[in-house]
N, C-alpha and C positions, 0 to 999 in steps of 0.2 A: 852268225855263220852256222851252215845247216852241217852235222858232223853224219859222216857216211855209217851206215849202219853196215856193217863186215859181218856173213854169215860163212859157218865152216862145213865141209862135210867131206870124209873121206873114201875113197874109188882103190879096191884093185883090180886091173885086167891085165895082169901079164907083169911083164918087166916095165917096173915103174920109170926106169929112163924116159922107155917111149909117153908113158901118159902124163910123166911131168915138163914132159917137152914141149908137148902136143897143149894141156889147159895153159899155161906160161903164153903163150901167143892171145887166149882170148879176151875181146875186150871185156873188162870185168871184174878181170882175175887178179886180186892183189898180188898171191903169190902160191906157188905148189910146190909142197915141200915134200920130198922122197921121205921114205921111212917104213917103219913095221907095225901091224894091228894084229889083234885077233889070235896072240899065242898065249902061253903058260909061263914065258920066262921075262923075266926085267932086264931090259935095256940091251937086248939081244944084239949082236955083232953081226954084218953081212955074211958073213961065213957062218956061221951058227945058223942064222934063217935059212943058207943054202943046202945046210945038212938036212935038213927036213924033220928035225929033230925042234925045233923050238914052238913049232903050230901058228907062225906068223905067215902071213903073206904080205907079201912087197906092195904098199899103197902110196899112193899120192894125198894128201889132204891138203882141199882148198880152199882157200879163203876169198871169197868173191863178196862184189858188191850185187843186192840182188835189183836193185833199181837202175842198175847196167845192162845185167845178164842175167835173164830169168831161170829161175831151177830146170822147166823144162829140158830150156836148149843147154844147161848145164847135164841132164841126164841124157839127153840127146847125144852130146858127146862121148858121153862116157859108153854106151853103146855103139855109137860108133866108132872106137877108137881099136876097141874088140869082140871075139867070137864067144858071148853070154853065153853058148852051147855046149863050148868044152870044158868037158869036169879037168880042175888039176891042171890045167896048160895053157899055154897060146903059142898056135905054132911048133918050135923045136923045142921050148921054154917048157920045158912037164916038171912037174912038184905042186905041192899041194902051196909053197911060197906062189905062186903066179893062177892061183884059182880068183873067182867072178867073186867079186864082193861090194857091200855098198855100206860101207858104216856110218848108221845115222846117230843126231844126236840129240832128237826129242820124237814122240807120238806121233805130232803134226809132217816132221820129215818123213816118219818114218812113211806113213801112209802116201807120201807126194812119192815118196819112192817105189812103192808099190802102183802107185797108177803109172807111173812113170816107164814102168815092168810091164804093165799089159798092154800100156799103147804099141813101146816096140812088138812087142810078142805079136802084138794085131798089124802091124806094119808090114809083117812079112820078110825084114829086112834078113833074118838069118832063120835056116830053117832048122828044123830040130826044138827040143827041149828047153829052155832057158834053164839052167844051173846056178844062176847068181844067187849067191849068200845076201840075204838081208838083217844086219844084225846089230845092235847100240854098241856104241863104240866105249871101249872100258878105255884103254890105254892107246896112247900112238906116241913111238918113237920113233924122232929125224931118225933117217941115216946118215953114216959119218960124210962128213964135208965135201969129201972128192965124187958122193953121190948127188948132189944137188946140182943140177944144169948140167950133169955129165955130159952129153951128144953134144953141147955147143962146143966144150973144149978136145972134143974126140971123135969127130965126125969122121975121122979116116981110118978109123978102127974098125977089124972087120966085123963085129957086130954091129956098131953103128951105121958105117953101111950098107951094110946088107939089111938091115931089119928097121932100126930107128927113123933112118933118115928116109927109106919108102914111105913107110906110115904118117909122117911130117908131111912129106911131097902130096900123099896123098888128104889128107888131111885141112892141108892148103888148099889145094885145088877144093874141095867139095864146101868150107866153111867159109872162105876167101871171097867166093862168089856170093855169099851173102851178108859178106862186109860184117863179120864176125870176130877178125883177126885184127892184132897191133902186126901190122906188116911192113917192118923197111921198105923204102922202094929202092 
């Protein structure tokens, strides 16, 4: 029996609700796990990261299969999920926790992510500067438990709502159509 070969790489663009909402649906995707990259402090608390005080931003890191789901349309996503443009934010979501980042975890990624960076860039898709941090990932911490799958068990919340659950809708519609998604009927 042939054993799956599981490759990781961690994303942030925003509030990680939406973007561990959003990879969790693709075919591919063992699992995405909420949590913090990229600060000075060990084992940081969601309110500690929110002060702006710990130098983390809120990421997703994914575990895919890449003989499912190729890096491409794994970076594909991740650009489209947000605005690579805005320093510090997405949306009403501003701190330096919800900036563009892509935390790789060898040479070889690193540079699939840099091409990865200029295709969009040439694609046209968002107009402006790209700002995404590209940077080897030292440390990643889960966030606490009631952060994992949040928008599934809180979808009537007004942030879920209003923010999470458009981004899904939309999300759906545009990768759905190309039969990219584990989607209940």
């Amino acid at each position: 029996m042939e054993t799956k070969k599981i490759e990781t790489i961690v994303f942030g663009g925003g509030c990680f609700w939406c973007v561990e909402s959003c990879f969790n649906l693709l075919k591919g995707v063992e699992k995405a796990i909420s949590g913090y990259s990229g600060g000075h402090v060990p084992n940081p608390t969601y309110e500690h990261v929110c002060s702006g005080e710990t130098g983390h931003a809120e990421v997703v890191k994914i575990s895919y299969d890449p003989a499912v789901l190729s890096f491409e349309t794994l970076m594909e996503v991740f650009f489209f999920l947000h605005d690579p443009t805005q320093l510090n934010r997405q949306g009403n979501d501003i701190g330096t926790q919800y900036r563009s980042v892509v935390y790789y975890n060898s040479p070889e990624q690193e540079q699939r992510v840099r091409h990865a960076l200029e295709v969009s860039t040439n694609e046209g898709r968002w107009t402006g500067n790209y700002v995404t941090e590209i940077t080897k990932l030292a440390e990643f911490y889960p966030a606490e438990t009631y952060h994992q799958g949040y928008f599934w068990g809180n979808q009537t919340t007004p942030y879920c709502s209003a923010v999470v659950g458009p981004k899904i809708a939309k999300f759906k519609s545009y990768f759905g159509q190309r039969e990219l998604l584990n989607l209940e009927d």
